[in-house]
Each structure stands twice: as structure tokens, then as C-alpha cells.
ROKE-749004 format. One record per residue: residue number from 1; x, y, z of N, C-alpha, C in turn. Coordinates in pm, whole numbers, plus 50000, padded with zeros to 5 digits. Each point is the difference from the previous one (the first is absolute). Layout:
SITE / NUM / X / Y / Z / X / Y / Z / X / Y / Z
...
***
This chain:
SITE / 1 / 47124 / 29071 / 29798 / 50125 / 49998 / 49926 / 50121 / 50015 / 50093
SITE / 2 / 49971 / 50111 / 50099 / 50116 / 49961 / 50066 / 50063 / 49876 / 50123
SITE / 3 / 49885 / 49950 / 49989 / 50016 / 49885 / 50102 / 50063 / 49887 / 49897
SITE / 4 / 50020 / 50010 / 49870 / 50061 / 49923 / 49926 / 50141 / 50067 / 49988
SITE / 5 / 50041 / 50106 / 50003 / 50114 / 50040 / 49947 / 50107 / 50009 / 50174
SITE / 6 / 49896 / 49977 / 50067 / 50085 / 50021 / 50176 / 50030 / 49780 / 49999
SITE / 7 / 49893 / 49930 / 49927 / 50070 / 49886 / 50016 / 50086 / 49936 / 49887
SITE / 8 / 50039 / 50106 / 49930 / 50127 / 49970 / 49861 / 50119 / 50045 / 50075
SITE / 9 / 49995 / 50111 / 50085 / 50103 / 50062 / 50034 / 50045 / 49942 / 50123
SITE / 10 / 49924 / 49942 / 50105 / 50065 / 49923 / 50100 / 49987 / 50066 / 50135
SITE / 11 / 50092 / 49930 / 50050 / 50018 / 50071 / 50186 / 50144 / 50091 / 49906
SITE / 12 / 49945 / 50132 / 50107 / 50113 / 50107 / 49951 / 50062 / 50031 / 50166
SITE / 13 / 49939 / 49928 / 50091 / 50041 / 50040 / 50121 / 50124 / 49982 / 50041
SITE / 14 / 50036 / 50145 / 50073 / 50185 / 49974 / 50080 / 50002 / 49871 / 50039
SITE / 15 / 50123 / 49938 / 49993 / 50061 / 49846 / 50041 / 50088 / 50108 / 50172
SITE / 16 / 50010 / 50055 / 50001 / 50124 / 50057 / 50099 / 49828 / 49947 / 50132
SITE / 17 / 50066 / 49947 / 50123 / 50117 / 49987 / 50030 / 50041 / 49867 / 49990
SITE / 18 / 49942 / 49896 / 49958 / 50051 / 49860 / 49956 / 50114 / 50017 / 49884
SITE / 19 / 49975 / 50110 / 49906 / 50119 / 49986 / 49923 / 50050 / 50123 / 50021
SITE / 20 / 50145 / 50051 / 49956 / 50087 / 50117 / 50023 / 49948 / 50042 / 49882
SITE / 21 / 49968 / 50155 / 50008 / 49923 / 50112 / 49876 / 50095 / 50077 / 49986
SITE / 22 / 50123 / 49994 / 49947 / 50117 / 50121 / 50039 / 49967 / 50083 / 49861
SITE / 23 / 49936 / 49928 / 49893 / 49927 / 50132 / 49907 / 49909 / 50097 / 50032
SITE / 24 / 49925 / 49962 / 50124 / 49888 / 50091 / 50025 / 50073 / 50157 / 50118
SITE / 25 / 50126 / 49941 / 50028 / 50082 / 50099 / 50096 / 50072 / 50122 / 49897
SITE / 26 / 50010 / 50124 / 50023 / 50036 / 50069 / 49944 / 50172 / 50052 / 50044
SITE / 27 / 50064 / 50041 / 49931 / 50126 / 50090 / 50080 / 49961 / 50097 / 50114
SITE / 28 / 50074 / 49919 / 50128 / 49952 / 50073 / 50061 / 50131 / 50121 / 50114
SITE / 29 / 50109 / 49928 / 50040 / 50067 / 50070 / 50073 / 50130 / 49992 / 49891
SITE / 30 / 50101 / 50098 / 50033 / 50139 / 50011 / 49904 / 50129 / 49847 / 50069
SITE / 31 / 50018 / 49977 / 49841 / 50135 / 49908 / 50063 / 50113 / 50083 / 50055
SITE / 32 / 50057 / 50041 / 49952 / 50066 / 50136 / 50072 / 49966 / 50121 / 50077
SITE / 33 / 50092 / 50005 / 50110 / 49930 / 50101 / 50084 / 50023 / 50106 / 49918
SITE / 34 / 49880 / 50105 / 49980 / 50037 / 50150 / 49953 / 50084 / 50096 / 50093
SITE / 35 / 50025 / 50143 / 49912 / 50137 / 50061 / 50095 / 49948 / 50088 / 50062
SITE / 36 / 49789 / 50022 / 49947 / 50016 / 50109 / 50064 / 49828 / 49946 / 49989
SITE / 37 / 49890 / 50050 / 50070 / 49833 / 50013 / 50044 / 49959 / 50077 / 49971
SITE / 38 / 49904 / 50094 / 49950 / 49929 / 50124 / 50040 / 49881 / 49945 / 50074
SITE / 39 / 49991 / 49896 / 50040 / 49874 / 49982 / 50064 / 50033 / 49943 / 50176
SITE / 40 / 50170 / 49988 / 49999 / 50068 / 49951 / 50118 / 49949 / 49884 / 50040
SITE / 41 / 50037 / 49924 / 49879 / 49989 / 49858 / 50054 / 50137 / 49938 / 49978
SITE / 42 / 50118 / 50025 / 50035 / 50117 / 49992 / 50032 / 50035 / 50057 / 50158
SITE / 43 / 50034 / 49894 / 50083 / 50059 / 49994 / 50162 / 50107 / 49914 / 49987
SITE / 44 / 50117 / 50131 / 50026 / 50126 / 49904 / 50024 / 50031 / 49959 / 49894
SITE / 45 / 49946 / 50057 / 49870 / 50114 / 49893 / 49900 / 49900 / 49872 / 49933
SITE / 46 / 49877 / 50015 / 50076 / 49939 / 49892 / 49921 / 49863 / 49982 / 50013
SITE / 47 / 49952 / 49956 / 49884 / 49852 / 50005 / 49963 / 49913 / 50013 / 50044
SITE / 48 / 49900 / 50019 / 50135 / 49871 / 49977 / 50039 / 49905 / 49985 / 49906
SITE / 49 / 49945 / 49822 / 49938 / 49869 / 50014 / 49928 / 49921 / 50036 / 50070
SITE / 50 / 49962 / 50029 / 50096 / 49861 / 50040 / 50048 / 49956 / 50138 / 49978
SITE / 51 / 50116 / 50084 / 49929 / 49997 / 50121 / 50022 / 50008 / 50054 / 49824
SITE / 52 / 50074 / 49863 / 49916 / 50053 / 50069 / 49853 / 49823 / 49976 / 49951
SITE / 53 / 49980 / 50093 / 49887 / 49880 / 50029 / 49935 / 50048 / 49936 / 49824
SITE / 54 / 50092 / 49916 / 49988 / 50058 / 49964 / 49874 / 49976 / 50171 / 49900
SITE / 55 / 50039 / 50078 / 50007 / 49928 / 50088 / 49922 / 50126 / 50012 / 49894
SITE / 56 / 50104 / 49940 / 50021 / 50161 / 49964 / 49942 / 50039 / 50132 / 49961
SITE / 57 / 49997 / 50066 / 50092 / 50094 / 50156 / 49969 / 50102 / 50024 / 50053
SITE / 58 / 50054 / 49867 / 50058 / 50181 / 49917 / 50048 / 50034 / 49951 / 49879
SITE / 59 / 49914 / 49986 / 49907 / 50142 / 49932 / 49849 / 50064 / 49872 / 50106
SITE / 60 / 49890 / 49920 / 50043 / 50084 / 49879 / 50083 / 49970 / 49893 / 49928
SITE / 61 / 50062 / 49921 / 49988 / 49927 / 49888 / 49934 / 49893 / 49890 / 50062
SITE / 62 / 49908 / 50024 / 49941 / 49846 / 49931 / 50076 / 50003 / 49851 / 49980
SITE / 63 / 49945 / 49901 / 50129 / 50015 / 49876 / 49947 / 49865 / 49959 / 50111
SITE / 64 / 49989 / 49877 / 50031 / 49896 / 49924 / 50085 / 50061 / 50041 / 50174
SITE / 65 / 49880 / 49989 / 50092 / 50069 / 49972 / 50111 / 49934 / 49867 / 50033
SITE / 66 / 50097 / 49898 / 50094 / 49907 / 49865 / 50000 / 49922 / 50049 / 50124
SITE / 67 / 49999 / 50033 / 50089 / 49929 / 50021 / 50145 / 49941 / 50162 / 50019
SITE / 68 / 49861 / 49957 / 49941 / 49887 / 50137 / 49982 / 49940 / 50021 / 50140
SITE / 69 / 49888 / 49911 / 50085 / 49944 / 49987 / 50077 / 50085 / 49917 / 50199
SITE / 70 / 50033 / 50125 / 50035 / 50056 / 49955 / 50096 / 49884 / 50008 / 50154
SITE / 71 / 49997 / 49880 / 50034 / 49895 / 49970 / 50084 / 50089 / 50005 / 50153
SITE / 72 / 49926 / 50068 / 50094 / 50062 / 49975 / 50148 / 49905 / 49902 / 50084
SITE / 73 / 49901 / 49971 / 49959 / 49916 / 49947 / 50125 / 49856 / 49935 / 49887
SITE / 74 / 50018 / 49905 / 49929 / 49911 / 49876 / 49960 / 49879 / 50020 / 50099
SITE / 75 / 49891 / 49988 / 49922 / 49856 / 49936 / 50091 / 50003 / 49833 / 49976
SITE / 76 / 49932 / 49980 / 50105 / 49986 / 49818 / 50003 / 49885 / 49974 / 49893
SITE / 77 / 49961 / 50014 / 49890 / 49923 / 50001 / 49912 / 50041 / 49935 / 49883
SITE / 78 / 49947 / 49934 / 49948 / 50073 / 49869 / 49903 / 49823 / 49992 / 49868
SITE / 79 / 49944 / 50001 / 50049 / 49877 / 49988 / 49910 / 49965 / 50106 / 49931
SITE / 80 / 49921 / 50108 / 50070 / 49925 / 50147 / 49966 / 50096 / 50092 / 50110
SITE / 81 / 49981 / 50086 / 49881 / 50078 / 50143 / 50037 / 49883 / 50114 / 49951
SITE / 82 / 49952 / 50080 / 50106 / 49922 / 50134 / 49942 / 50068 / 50142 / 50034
SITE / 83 / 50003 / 50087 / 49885 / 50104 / 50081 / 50005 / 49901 / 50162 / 49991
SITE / 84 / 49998 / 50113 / 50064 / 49964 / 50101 / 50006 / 50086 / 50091 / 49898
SITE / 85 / 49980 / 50044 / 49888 / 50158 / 50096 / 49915 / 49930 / 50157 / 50064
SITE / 86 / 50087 / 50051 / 50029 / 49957 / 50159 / 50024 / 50120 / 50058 / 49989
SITE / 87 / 49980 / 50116 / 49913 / 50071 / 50139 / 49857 / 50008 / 50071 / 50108
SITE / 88 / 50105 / 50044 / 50073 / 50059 / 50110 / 50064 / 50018 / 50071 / 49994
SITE / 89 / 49995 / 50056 / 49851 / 50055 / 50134 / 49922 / 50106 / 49937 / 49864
SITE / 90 / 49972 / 49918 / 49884 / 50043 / 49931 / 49891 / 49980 / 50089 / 49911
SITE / 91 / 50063 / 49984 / 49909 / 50019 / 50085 / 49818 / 49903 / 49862 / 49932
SITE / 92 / 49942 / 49912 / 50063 / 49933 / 49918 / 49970 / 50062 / 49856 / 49896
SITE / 93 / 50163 / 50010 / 49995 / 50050 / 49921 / 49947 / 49961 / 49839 / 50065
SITE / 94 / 50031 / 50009 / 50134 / 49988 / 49885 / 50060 / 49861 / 49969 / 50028
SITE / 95 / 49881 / 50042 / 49979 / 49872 / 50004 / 49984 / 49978 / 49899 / 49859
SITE / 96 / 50028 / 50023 / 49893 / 50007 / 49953 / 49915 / 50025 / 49831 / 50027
SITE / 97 / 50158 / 49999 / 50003 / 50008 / 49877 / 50045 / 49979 / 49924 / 50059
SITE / 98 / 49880 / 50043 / 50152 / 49966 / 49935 / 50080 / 49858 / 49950 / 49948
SITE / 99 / 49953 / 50078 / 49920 / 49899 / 49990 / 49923 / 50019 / 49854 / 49895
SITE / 100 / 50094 / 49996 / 49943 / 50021 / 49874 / 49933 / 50003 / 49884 / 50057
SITE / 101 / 50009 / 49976 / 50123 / 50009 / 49890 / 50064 / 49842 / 49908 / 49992
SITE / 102 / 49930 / 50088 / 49959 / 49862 / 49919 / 50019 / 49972 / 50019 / 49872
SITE / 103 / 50036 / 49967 / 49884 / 49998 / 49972 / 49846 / 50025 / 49880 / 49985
SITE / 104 / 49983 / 49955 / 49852 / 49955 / 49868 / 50015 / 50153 / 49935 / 49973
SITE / 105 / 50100 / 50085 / 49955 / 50117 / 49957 / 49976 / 50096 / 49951 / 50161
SITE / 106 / 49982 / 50093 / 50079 / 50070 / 50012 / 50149 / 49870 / 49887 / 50126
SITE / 107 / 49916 / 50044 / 49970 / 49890 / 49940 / 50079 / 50071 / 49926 / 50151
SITE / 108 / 50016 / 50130 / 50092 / 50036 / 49955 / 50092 / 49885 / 49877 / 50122
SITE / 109 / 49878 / 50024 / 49939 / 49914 / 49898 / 50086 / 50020 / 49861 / 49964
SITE / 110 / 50130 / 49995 / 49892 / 50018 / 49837 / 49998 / 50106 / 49980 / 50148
SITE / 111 / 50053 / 50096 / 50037 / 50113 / 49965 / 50097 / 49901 / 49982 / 50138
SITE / 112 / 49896 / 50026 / 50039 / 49928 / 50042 / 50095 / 50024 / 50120 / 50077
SITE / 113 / 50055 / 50129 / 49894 / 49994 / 50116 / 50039 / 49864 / 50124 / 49950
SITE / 114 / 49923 / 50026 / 50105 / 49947 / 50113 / 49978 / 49939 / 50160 / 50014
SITE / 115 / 49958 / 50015 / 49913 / 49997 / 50211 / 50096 / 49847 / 50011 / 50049
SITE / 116 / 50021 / 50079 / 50139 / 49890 / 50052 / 50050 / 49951 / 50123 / 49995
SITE / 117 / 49895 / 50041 / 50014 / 49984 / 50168 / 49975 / 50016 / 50030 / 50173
SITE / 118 / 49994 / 49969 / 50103 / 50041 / 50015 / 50081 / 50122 / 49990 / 50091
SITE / 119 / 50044 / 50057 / 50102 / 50124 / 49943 / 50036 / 49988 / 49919 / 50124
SITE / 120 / 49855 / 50019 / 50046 / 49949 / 49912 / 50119 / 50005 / 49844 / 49946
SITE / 121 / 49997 / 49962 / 49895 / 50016 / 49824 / 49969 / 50108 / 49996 / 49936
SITE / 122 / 50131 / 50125 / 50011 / 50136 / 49916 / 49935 / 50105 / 49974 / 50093
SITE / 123 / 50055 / 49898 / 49895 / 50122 / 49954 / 50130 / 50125 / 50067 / 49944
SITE / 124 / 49990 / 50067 / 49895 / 50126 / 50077 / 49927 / 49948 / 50116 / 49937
SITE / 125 / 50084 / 50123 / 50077 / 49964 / 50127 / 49953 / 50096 / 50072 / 49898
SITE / 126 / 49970 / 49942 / 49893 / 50134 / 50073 / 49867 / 50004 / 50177 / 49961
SITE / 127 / 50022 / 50005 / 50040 / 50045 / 50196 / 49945 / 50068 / 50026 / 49964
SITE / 128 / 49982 / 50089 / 49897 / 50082 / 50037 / 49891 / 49969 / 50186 / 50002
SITE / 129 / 50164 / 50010 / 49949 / 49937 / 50179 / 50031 / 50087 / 50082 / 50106
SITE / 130 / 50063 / 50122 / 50011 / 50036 / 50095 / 50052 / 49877 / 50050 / 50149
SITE / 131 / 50041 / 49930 / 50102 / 49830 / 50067 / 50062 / 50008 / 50189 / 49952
SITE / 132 / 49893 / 50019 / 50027 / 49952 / 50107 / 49943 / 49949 / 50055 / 50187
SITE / 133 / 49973 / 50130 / 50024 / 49939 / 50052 / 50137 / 49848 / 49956 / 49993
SITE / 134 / 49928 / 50037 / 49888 / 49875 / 49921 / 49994 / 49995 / 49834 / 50053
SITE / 135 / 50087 / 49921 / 49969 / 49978 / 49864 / 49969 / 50081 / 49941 / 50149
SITE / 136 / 50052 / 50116 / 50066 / 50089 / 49924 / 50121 / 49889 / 49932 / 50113
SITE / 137 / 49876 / 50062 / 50031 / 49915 / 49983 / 50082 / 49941 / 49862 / 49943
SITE / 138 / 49970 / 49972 / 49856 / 49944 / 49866 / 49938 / 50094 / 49891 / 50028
SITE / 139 / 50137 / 50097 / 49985 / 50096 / 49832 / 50016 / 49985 / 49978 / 50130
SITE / 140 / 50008 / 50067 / 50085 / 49958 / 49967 / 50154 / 49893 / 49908 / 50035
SITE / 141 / 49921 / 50063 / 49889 / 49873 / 49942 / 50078 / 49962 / 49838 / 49944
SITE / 142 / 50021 / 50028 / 49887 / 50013 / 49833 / 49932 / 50098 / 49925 / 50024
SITE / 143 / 50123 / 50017 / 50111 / 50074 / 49887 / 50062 / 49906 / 49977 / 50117
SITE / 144 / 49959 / 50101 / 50041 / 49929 / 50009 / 50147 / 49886 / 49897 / 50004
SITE / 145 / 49973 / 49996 / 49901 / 49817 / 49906 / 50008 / 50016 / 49856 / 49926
SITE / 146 / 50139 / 49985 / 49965 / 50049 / 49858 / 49953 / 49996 / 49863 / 50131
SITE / 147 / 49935 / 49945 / 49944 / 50020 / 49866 / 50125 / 50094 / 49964 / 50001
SITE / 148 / 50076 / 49928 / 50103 / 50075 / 49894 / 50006 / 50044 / 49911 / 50011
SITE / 149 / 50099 / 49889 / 49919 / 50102 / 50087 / 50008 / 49999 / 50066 / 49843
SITE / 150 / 50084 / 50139 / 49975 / 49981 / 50063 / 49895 / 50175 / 50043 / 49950
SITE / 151 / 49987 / 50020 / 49903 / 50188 / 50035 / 49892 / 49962 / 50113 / 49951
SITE / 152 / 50091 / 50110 / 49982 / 50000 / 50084 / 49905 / 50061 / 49953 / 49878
SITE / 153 / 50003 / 50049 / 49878 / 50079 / 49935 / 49881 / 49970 / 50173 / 49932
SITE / 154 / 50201 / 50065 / 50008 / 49960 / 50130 / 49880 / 50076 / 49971 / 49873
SITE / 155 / 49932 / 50026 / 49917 / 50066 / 49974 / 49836 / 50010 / 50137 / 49934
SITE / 156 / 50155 / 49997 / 49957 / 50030 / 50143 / 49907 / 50084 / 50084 / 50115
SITE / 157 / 50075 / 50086 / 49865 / 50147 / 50122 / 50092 / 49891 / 50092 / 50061
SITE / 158 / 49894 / 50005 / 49958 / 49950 / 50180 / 50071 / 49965 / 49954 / 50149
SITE / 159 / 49951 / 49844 / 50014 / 49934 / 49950 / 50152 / 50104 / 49991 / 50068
SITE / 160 / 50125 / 49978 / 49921 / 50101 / 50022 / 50147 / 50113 / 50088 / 49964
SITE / 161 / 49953 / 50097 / 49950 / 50033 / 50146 / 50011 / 50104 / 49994 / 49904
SITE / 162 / 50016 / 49939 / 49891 / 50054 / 50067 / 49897 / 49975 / 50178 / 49936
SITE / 163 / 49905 / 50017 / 50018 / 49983 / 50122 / 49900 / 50004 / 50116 / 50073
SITE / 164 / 49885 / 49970 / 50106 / 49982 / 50141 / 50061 / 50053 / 49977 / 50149
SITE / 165 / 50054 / 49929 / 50065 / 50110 / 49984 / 50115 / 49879 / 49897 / 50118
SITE / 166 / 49850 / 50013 / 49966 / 49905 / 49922 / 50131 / 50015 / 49902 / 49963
SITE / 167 / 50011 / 49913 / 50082 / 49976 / 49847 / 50003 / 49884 / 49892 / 50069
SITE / 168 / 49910 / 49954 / 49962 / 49914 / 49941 / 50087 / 50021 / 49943 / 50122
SITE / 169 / 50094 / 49961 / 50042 / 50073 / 49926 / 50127 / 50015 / 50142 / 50111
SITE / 170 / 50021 / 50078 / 49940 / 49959 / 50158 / 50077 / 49866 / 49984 / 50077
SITE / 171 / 49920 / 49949 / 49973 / 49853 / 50008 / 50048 / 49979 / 49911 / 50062
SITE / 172 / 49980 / 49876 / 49918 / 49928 / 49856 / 50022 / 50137 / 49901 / 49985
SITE / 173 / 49984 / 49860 / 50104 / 50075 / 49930 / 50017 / 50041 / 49918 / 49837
SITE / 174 / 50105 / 49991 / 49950 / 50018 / 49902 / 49863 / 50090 / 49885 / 50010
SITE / 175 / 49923 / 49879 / 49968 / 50064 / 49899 / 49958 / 50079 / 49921 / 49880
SITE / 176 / 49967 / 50072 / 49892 / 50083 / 49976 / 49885 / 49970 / 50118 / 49944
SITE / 177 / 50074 / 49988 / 49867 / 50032 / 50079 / 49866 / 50052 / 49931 / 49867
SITE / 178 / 49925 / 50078 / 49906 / 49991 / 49991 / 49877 / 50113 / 50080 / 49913
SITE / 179 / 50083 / 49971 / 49952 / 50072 / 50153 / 49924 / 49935 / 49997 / 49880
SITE / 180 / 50071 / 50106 / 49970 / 49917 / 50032 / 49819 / 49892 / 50112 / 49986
SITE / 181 / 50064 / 50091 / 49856 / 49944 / 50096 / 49977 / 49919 / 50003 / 49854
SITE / 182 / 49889 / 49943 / 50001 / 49934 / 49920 / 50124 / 50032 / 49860 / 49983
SITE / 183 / 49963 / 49872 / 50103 / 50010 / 49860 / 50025 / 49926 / 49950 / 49902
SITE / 184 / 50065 / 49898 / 49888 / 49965 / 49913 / 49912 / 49882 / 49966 / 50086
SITE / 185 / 49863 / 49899 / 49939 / 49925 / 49907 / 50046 / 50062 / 49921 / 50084
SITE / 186 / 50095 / 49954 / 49913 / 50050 / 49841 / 50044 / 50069 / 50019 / 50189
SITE / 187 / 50048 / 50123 / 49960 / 50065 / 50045 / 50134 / 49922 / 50015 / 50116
SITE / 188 / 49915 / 50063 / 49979 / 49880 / 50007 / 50098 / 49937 / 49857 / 50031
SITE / 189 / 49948 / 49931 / 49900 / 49971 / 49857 / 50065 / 50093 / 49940 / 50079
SITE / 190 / 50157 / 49995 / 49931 / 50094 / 49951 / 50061 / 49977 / 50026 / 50189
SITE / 191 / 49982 / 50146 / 50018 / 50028 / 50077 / 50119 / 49882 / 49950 / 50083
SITE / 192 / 49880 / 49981 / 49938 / 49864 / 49985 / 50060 / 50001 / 49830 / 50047
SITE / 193 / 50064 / 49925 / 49925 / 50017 / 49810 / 50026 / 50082 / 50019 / 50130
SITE / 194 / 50118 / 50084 / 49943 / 50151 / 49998 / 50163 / 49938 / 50076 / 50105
SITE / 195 / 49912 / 50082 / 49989 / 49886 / 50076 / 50090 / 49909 / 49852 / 50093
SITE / 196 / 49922 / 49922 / 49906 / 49920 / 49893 / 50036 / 50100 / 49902 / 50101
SITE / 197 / 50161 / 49988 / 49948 / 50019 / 49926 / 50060 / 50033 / 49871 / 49887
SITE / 198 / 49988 / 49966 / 49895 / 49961 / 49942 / 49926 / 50188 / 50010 / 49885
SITE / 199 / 50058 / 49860 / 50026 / 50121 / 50035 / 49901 / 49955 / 49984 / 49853
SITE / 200 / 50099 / 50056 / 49945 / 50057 / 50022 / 49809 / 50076 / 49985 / 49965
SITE / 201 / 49965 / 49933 / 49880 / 50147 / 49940 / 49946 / 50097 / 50184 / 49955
***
């Protein structure tokens, strides 16, 4: 029965990134700068997303940001991408969402992106998470045993020290970032394609 009711209902799969999903993006940074942080993501007068947690306790007015995933250094990779995710110390928000990516709605193995349980066969090490003193020696060690050539990719305010002041780039070398508390799906694929190397509309 349900193999009849999955072919009434159709392909339910994300169109992003061939088509723009701006429904699947949530509010994410303020159109107006707020006057004041408790979380000090205000420098100088103006916003740091990498740092705001949207938790809107600025009374700012919330709107889209267009540029989530800022990449410094592309891999030459255009086909397959294999990605290592390792939790640094997360409230498990961004766990979640990274988790959706391999549902049948997001299904990132149509892009030729996928996850390894190891970090010895990835070419992108995504972390998410506040390192923690436990977890500083793992992040070490799972850049350490990455072949190359290899990218870091961190997604979310706590990985680059929104919350509790550590930042992963403290430790281990980083090549891009994700903002967002936590990073839509869409954002993270976005970050993981500009990671590959690979443009979007």
C-alpha cells in the first residue's frame, strides 16, 4: 500500500540548487542593526552574523541574509564530495539539521555529496559546536589524519564563538563558514557545493 500512495504523491525532493528555495530559508539575521547584544554580537556599531544566535532579544527587525556560506579556499572537486561532520560540544540543534540532509526530501547524494564515519576518507571536515576541552584533542586529531588536499567547513554561532567566546579556527586551520543558529539545510548544502568548488545559482 505504501508503494502506491509514495507513487500518487510524487517526487517530493528539494529542487534547490537548480531552483532558488527561499521558502525553505528561515529569518535569519536583523534588517536593522540592533542598539544593543547580550550575546556581543555587535563590533563597532554593527552586526557580526557569525556571532548573532537570532534569539531576537534586540526587538530588531529580522529578515533574510543573501550570503550564508562564505568559502576562502574551494577544493578542485566538481563530481563527489565526502564529508566527515564532528559535534564539538552542540546543544544538538545543528545535529539535527545535518541529519536532514540525507532524507529523502534534501537527499544530498543526488549532488554527489557524501558522509563518512571516518575522517581518514574525507575531503571536508564540517563542525559544528563550541569545542569543548574533551573534544579539542579529537578536533586535532581528525584534521590530522585527513588526506590531501583537505577544507575545514564550520556551521553555526557557537563554532565560531558566538556563545561561549572558542572558536574552531583557534585549533585547526578553517576554510569556510556557515552562519546560523543553527544553518538551514539549504545553507549547509549551499556551503558544502562552494566548499566542492562547484557554483549556484
Amino acid at each position: 500500500m505504501w508503494i502506491i500512495r509514495g507513487l500518487k504523491k510524487g517526487v517530493i525532493t528539494s529542487r534547490y540548487p537548480e531552483k532558488s528555495s527561499e521558502e525553505e530559508l528561515p529569518p535569519m539575521v536583523p534588517l536593522s542593526t540592533p542598539g544593543e547584544c547580550p550575546f556581543g554580537a555587535l563590533r563597532d556599531g554593527r552586526l557580526d552574523g557569525s556571532r548573532c544566535l537570532y534569539c531576537r532579544l534586540c526587538d530588531a527587525e529580522f529578515g533574510r541574509k543573501e550570503e550564508m556560506a562564505l568559502i576562502e579556499r574551494p577544493l578542485p572537486f566538481r563530481k563527489s564530495l565526502h564529508v566527515f561532520f564532528l559535534d564539538a560540544g552542540t546543544c544538538h540543534a545543528c545535529n539535527r539539521e545535518v541529519a536532514q540532509l540525507q532524507s529523502p526530501y534534501y537527499d544530498i547524494h543526488r549532488l554527489g555529496i557524501f558522509f563518512t564515519p571516518t575522517p581518514k576518507h574525507a575531503d571536508v571536515l564540517l563542525v559544528a559546536g563550541c569545542p569543548t576541552d574533551e573534544m579539542i584533542p579529537v578536533l586535532k586529531e581528525a584534521y590530522e589524519v585527513m588526506p590531501e588536499p583537505k577544507r575545514v567547513l564550520v556551521m553555526g554561532s557557537c563554532a565560531q564563538g558566538g556563545l561561549c567566546g572558542r572558536r574552531v579556527e583557534n585549533f585547526i586551520p578553517v576554510d569556510g563558514r556557515i552562519n546560523g543558529c543553527p544553518p538551514a539545510p539549504v545553507n549547509i548544502i549551499e556551503g558544502l557545493l562552494k566548499t566542492a568548488g562547484r557554483d549556484i545559482q
